[in-house]
N, C-alpha and C positions, 0 to 999 in steps of 0.2 A: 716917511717915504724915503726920507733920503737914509735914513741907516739901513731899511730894507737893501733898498742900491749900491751902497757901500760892501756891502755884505755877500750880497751877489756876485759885486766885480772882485772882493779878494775871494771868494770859491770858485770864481770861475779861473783865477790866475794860478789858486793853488793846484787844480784839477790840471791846467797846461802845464805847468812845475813836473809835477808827477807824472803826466805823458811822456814828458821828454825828459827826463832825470828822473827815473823811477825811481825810489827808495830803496835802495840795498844794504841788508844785514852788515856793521861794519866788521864783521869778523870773516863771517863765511861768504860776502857778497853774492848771496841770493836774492830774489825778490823778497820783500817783505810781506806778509796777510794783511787785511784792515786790521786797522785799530794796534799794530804792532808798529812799536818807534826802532830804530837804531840795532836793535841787536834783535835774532829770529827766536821761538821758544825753542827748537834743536841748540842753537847755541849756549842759552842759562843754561839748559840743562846738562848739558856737555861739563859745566863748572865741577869741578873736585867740592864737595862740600867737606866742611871743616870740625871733621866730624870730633866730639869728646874725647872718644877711645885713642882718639891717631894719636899718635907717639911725639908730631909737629904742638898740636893742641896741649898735650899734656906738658908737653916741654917749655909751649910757651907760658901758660898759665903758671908753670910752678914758678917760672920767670918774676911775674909778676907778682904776685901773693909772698915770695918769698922777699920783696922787698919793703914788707911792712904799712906799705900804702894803698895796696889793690886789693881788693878783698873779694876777686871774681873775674869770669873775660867770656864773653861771649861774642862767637865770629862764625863768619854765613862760610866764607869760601876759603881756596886755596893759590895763593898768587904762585903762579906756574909758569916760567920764559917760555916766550912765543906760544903760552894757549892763552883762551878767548879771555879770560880774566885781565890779561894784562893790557888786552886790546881794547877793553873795556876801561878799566882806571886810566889808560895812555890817553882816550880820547875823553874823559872826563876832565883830567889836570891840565892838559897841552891844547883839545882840540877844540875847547868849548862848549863841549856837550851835557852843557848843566843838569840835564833832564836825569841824565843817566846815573848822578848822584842820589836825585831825589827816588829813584827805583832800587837804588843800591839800599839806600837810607826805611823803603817798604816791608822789601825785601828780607830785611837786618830787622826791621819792628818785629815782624813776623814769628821769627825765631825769638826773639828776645821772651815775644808773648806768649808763645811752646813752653820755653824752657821756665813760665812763672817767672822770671825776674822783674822788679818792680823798681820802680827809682822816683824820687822826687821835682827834682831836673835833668836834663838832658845839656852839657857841657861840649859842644864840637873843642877840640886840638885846634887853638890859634896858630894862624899864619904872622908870621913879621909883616906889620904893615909896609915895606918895600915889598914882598912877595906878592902880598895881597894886592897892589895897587898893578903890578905887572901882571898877576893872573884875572885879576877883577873880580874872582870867588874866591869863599876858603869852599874845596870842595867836603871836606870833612864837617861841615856847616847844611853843606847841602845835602849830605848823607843822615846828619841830623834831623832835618827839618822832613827828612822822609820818613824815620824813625817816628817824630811827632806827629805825623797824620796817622801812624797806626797806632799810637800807645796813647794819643793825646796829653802827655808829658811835654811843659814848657821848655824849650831852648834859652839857655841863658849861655848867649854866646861874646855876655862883656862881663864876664866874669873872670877870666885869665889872660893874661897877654902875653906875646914874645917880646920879652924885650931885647933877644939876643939873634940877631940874623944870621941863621946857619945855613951851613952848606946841604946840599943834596946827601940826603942820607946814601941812596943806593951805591956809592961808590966806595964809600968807607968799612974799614974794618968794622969788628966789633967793638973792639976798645975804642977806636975814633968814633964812631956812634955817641958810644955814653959822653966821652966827652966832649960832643958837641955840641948834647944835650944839657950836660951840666949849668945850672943858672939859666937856662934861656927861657925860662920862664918866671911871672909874677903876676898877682893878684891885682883886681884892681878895686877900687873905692866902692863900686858897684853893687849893691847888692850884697856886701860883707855880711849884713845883719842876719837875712835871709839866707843864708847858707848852712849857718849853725847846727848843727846834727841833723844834715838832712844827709839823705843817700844821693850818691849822683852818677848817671852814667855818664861818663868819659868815652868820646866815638870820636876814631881816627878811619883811614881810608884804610891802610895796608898796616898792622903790627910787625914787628922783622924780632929786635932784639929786645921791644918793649922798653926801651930807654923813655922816649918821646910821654907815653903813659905813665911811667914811672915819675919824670918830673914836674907835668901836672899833679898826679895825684899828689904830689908832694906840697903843691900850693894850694891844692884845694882841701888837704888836713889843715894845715896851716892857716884856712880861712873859718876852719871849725867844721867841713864835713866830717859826717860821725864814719860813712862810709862811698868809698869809690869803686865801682866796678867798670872795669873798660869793655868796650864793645869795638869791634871793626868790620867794614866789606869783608876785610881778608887777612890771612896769615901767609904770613913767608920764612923761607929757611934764611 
């Protein structure tokens, strides 16, 4: 009786929550429909998808593949100043809105499972444990673990670490990118055995120069994957 009751009074709170702070879209602040969190279906869809053909995609991918470590790259969207996408990963990283990872992360399965790619583990892009402890997620973990409710592919997310606390990529050149990437990551004791010519997808939030994937995939050769494929929410210029 008493969980009935309990149960009651937090639906009956949520229901007053919602009367008076209605849920609104955070992009286009509309009302929201049931059963719809954080962002409206007009809005996803509004998203630039990221498509093969585009010139961004072809450009990044050759990015990648051309450094001998990535051997593929699959990405849902297109990260665009001031559209819905960015309003989307700003409130993922900054606002706390975890959920939104794990829809990023569905979303990204989706596609992954369209396009037949197949992986053995699934590898989120480690935060610097000072990043991590000041964000309290890796959100790129959380886009993972949304990935694995659609593909059912294991996270093995103590498999790499940063051991180099970098700066924000978004403000840096290209060349300060790479090297700020350089060394900032390594492997850990973990699971070394189990890794050995398996395939792994690699999933970050946002690609840009492909650096960040780059030096992953470099440690996770180096721990014996036979093959790395990256995956991301999004590409940018």
């Amino acid at each position: 009786m008493r969980f009935v009751l309990s149960g009651s009074i937090r639906s009956f709170f949520s229901c007053l929550i919602d009367f008076v702070y209605p849920p609104l879209c955070l992009s286009c602040h509309r009302l929201l429909g049931r059963d719809v969190e954080f962002v409206c279906s007009d809005c996803w869809c509004s998203i630039h998808a990221a498509a093969t053909e585009s010139p961004l995609f072809v450009e990044t991918a050759g990015k990648l593949t051309a450094s001998g470590v990535v051997d593929g790259l699959v990405s849902l969207y297109v990260f665009e100043k001031e559209g819905v996408f960015q309003v989307v990963v700003h409130n993922l990283k900054y606002g706390g809105v975890q959920e939104l990872g794990l829809e990023l992360g569905r979303r990204l399965g989706r596609e992954i499972a369209e396009q037949g790619v197949r992986a053995d583990a699934i590898v989120p892009v480690p935060l610097h444990r000072r990043k991590l402890r000041e964000r309290g997620y890796n959100q790129a973990e959380l886009i993972a673990r949304g990935v694995s409710e659609i593909s059912g592919t294991p996270v093995w997310s103590d498999l790499v670490r940063r051991k180099k606390y970098t700066k924000t990529q978004t403000t840096l050149t290209l060349n300060e990118r790479r090297e700020n990437m350089e060394d900032a990551f390594e492997s850990t004791i973990k699971r070394k055995g189990e890794v050995k010519g398996k395939t792994i997808l690699l999933i970050d939030d946002v690609v840009t120069t492909g650096a960040t994937i780059i030096g992953c995939a470099r440690v996770l050769h180096a721990s014996g994957a036979q093959r790395v494929i990256g995956a991301s929410a999004a590409l940018a210029e």
